[in-house]
C-alpha positions as CSV (number, residue, x, y, z in Angstrom):
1,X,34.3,120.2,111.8
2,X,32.6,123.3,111.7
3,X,30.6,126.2,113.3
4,X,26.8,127.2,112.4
5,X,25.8,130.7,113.9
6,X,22.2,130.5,114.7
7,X,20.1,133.6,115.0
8,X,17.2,131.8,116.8
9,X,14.6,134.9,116.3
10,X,15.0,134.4,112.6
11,X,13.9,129.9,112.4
12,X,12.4,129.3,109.6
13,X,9.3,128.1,110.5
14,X,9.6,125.4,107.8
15,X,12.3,122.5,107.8
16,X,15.2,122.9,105.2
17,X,16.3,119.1,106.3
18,X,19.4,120.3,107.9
19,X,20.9,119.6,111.3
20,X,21.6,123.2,112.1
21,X,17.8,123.8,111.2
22,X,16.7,121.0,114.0
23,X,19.6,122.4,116.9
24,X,18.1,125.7,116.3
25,X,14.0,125.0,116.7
26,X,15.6,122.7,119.3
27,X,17.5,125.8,121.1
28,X,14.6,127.9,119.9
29,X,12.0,126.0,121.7
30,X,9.6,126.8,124.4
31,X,8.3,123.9,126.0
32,X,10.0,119.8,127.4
33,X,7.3,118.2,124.8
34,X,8.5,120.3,121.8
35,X,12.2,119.3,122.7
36,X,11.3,115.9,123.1
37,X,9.4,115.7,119.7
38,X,12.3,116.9,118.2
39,X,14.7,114.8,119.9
40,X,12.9,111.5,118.7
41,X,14.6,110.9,115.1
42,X,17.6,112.6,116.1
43,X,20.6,110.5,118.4
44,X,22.5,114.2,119.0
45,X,20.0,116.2,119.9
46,X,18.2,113.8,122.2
47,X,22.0,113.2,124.0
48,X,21.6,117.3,124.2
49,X,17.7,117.4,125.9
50,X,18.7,115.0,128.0
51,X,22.1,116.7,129.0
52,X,20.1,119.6,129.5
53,X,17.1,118.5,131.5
54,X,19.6,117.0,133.9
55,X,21.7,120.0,134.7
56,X,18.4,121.9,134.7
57,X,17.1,119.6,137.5
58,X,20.5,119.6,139.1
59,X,21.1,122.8,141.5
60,X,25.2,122.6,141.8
61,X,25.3,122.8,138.3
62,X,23.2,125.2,137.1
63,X,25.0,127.7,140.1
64,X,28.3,126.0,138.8
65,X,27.3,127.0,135.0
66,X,26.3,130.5,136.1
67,X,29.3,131.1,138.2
68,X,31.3,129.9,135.3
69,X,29.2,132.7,132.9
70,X,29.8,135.3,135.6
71,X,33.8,134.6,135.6
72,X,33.8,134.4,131.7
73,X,31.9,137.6,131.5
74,X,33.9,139.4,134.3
75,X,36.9,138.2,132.5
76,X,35.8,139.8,129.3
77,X,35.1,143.2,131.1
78,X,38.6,143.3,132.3
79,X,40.3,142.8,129.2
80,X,38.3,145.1,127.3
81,X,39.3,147.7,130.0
82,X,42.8,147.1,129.7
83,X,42.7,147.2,125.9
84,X,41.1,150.5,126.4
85,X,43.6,151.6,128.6
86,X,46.3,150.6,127.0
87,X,44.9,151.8,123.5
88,X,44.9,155.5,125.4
89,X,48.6,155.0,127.2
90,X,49.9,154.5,123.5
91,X,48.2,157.2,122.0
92,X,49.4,160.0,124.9
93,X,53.2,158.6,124.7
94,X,52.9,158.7,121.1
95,X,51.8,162.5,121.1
96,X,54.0,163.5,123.0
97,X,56.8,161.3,121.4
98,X,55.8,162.9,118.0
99,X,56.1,166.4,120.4
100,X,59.3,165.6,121.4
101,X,60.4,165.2,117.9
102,X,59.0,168.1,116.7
103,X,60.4,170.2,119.2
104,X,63.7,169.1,119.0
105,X,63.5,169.7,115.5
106,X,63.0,172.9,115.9
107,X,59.3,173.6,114.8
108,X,57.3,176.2,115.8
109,X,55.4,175.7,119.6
110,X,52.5,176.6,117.8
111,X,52.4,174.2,115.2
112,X,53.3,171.0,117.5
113,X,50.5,172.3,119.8
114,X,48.2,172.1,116.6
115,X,49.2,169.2,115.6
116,X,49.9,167.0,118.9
117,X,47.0,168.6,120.9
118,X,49.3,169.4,123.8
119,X,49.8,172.5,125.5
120,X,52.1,174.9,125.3
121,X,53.2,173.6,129.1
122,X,53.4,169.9,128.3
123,X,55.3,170.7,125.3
124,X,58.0,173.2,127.4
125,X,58.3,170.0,130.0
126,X,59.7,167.5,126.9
């Protein structure tokens, strides 16, 4: 088993005989009749039309399938967030880890301000 990502804005207009070429006029499709011709020599994709003109006549579901989305989306926003925040958490403990360092070291404020991008008053409070 595989997976086929279809750009549907670039369909060839032609056939190339493959499956992937008939799901994506199939996906790609503006009208029931279009679907349906399509669908007639192929088993999977008239299982699919017909899958899809039942939960597109069926209310609960299509609210179910766009609740669903909405969660999956919301979801993704979060997690993005909190990879965000956590990427920036790291970064300031790491600066002023590598601050603490330095200082204890004994380098110059100066030069641990350059280099960390703290300020002379963060660095005094390590």
């Amino acid at each position: 088993m595989g997976f086929v990502i279809i750009k549907l804005n670039k369909v060839p207009t032609a056939s190339d005989g493959t499956a992937a070429w008939q799901w994506a006029k199939f996906f790609a499709s503006n009208s029931e009749a279009e679907m349906a011709e399509l669908a007639k020599d192929n088993e999977s994709i008239e299982k699919g039309r017909m899958i899809l003109v039942k939960l597109s006549k069926d209310e609960k579901a299509q609210y179910a399938a766009e609740r669903e989305e909405k969660i999956r989306r919301d979801y993704q926003a979060s997690m993005n967030f909190a990879r965000s925040e956590g990427l920036a958490e790291g970064e300031a403990k790491g600066k002023h880890d590598n601050a603490a360092r330095m200082k204890a070291d004994g380098m110059d404020i100066a030069l641990i301000e350059k280099y960390t991008g703290l300020s002379r008053k963060e660095i005094s409070e390590l």
